[in-house]
N, C-alpha and C positions, 0 to 999 in steps of 0.2 A: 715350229716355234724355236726364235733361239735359246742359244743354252746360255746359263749365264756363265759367270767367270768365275775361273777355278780359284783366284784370292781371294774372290766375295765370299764365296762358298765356305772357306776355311776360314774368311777371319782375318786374314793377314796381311801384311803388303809385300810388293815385289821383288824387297829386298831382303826379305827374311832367310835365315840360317836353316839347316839341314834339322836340328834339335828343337828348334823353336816349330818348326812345320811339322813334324813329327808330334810334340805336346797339342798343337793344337785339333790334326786329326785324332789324336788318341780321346780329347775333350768329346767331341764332336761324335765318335764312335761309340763310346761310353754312354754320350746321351739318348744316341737314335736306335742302337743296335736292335732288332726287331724281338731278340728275345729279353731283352728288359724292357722292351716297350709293349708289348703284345693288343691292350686296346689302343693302339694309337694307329688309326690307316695311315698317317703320311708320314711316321716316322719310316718304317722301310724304303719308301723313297729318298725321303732324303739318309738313312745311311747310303745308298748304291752313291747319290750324288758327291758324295764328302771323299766315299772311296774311288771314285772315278778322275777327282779331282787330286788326292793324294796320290792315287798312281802315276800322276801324268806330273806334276810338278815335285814330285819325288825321286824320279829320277831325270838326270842333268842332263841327257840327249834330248827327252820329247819336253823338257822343260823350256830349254832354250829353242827349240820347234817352237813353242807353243809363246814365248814371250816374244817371238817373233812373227809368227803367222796366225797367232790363235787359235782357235777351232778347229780355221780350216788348213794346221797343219794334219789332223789326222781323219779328213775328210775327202774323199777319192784320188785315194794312193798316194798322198805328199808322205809316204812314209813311216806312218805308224805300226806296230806293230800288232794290226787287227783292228785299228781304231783304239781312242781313249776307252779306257775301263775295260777292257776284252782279253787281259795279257794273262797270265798265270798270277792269281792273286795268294797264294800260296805263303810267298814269300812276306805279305804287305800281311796276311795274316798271321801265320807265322813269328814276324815279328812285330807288329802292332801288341796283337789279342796274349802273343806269351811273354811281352812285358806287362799288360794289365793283370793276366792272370795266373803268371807263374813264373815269368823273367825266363826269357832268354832260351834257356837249357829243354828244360820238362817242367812239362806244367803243373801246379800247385795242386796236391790233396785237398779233394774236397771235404770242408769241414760239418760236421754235424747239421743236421734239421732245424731252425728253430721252432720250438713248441708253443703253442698257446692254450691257457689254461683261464676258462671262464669264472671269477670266484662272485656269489653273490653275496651280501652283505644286509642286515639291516641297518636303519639310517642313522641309529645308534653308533654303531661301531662303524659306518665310515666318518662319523664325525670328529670321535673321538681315540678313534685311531684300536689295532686289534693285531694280534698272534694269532695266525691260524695252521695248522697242520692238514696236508691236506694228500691224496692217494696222485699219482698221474701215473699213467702206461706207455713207458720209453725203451727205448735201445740202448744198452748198457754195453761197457765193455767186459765181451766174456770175460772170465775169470781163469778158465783152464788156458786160455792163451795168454792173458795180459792185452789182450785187444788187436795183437798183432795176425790172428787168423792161419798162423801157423804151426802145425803139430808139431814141432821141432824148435821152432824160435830161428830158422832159414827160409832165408829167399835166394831166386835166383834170377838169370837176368831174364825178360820179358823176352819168348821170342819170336808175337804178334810185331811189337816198335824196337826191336834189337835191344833194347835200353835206353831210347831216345825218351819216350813218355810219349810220344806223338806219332800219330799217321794219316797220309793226306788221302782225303776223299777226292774222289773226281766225280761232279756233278756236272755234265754237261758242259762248258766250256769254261767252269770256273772249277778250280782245284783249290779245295779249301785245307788246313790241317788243324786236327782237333785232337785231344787229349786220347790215346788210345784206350780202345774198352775193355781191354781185359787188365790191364794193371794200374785202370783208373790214371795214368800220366805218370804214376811212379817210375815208372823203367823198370819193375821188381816184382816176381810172380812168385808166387808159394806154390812149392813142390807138394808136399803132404799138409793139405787144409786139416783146420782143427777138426775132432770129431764130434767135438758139444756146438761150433756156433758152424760146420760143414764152409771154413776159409772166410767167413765174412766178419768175424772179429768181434760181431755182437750179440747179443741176444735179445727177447724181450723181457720186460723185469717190470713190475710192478713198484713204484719207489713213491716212499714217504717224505714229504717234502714239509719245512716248515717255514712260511713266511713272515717278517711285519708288517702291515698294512698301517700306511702315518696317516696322523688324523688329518682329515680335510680329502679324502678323496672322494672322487664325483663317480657318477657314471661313465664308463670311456676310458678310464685313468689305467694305466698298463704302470706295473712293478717290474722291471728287469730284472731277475736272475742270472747273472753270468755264467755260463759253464753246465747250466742245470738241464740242456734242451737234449737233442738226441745224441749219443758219441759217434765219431766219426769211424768213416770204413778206416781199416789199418791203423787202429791206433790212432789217427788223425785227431784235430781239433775238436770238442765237443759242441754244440750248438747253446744257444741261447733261450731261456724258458720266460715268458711272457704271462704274465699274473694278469686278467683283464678285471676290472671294479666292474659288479651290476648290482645296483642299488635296488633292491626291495619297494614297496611300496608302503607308506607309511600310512596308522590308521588315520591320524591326526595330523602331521605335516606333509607340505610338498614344498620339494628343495628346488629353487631357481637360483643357480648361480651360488652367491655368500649367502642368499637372502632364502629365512624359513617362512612358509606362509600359513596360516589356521583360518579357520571356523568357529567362531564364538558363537551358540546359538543363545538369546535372551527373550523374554515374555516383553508381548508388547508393551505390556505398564512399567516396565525396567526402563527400556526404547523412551517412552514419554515423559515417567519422571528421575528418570535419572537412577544409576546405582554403581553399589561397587561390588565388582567382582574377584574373581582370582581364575587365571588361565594358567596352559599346562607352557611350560617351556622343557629343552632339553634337560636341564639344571634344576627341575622344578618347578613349583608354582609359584605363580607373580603376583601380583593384585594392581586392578587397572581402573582407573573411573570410567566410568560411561557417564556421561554429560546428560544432562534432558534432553528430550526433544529429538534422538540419536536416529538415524535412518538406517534402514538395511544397507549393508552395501559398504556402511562407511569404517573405515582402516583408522588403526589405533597402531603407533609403531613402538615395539620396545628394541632402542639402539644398543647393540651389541650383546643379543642374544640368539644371535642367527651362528652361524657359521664361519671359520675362520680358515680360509684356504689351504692346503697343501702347499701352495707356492708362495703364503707369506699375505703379506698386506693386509687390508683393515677387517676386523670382524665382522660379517655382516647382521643383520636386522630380523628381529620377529616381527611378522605383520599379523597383525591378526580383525581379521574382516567381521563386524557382527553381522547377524544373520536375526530378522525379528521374527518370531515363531508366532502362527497363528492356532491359538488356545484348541485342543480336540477332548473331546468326551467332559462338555460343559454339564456343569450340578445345575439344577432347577434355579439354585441360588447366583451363580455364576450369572446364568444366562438373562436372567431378569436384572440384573444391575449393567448386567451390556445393554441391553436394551435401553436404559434409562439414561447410561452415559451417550449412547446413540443420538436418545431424545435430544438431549441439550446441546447438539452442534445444528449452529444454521447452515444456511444456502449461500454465506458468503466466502466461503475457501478459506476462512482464515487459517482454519484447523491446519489446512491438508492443502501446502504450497504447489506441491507436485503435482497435486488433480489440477490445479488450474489452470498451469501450464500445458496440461496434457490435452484441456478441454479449448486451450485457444487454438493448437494444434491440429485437433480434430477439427473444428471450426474450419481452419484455411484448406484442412484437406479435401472438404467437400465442397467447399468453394471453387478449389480451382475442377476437382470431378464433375460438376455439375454446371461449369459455365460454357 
């Protein structure tokens, strides 16, 4: 199969600069890299491709090969060196991956975890917004060090990466260089580790946190805390702590979106002749007409009793659905005046629109079942 083209591949055209092809494989790595992509099958592919294509129009020998003969300058011995993509990639990582992740020198101290923290809520208080105080179990920085993981408050130089922060793996034909492991990329090793956190700078700590949670949040809805997540090894950066909203279930409302929904349950004679009520909102109680004649089912809206976003815009709505209740544990006297109001409806549907829809229905259903 052929391969395609090393400028398709990158983005670029023919004429592009040393910095500008350099920005666009660093895009391009950043997106596919296999460990920021981990469910994705063809992003590892296409990193190898982007990085095959960067090695080879990266540097100006197999460049000018390759704007010259293509492909098949490094395809049975026109002189490549090992074929495209084959070379000590070392270098192209080296300096790609330690300007993304640490420039140049030694690579960047890793910063803090960030933490996620599940808060549920009733639907009270995510509407109308809430303080809550609440326990989380993090990595602090020791105390008897200052976070620094050294009994003395010295360091000295790594002598795993001499004080580079880096050392190069060799896997097989490819020589990768990654942050060294024993001084995490700093170039800087603690001679006498602390005795309370044993050199690692933190402890674990049980800490009391206190949030606002603004009215209008949903379920899903995440609070950022700055600074609040795990502290970094050596003192480093501390991590980011993530508040997530979970909404309770409500006895009486259910929240879709701005919009509150209810249940009005009412006696059929209410349904038939009409009445006035009073339903529950957040605010209180409201008072609603119900019209004669009123069917199960049918939605009564009070505008701008619902809910009003966290992100602004219009208040949403109370709906609220009646529900016609059929009478149970009928009195003697009850059940002989149903009867009698029974008596008095004919056999022409006027009563009851929806049975007769229901009975033309049936009708065509057995029509076509039986033809």
């Amino acid at each position: 199969m052929s391969k395609r083209d090393y400028y398709e591949i990158l983005g670029v055209d023919r004429s592009i600069g040393d910095a500008e092809l350099k920005k666009s494989f660093r895009r391009l790595a950043m997106k596919y890299h296999p460990d920021r992509c981990p469910d994705d099958p063809h992003a590892q592919e296409k990193f190898k491709e982007a990085k095959e294509a960067y090695e080879v129009l990266s540097d100006p020998e197999k460049r000018s090969m390759y704007d010259q003969y293509g492909h098949a300058a490094f395809e049975g011995g026109m002189g490549g060196r090992g074929g495209a993509g084959f070379g000590d990639m070392g270098d192209i990582f080296g300096d790609i991956f330690g300007d993304i992740f640490g420039g140049g020198g030694r690579a960047r101290q890793r910063r803090g975890a960030d933490l996620r923290y599940i808060m549920e809520l009733d639907l009270e208080e995510a509407v109308f917004g809430v303080e809550r105080k609440f326990d989380i179990p993090t990595q602090v920085n020791c105390h008897h060090c200052n976070g620094s993981g050294s009994e003395d408050g010295k360091t000295v130089t790594c002598k795993t990466c001499n004080g580079h922060g880096r050392v190069r793996m060799q896997n097989g034909i490819f020589s990768i260089q990654q942050a060294c492991p024993h001084c995490a990329g700093s170039g800087r090793a603690i001679e006498k580790p602390c005795k309370r956190c044993h050199g690692d700078g933190r402890l674990e700590e049980t800490r009391t946190l206190s949030v606002r949670i603004p009215a209008g949040v949903d379920n899903g809805d995440r609070i950022r805390l700055t600074g609040q997540g795990e502290a970094g090894p050596a003192g480093s950066e501390s991590g980011d702590l993530y508040v997530e909203v979970r909404v309770r279930e409500h006895a009486i409302f259910q929240r879709d979106g701005n919009n509150l929904y209810c249940e009005v349950p009412i006696r059929f004679s209410q349904a038939a002749l009409g009445a006035e009520l009073q339903v529950p909102t957040l605010e209180g109680e409201v008072g609603i007409t119900i019209p004669a004649e009123t069917q199960t089912g049918q939605q009564f809206t009070l505008r701008g009793r619902g809910v009003k976003s966290v992100r602004g815009g219009r208040t949403g709505d109370l709906i609220c659905r009646v529900m016609v209740e059929t009478p149970v544990r009928l009195t003697r006297e009850q059940r002989d005046l149903l009867e009698k109001l029974e008596a008095t409806f004919s056999d022409d549907d006027q009563h009851t629109p929806r049975a007769k829809t229901w009975a033309d229905g049936l009708k065509q259903f057995w029509s076509r079942v039986t033809s």
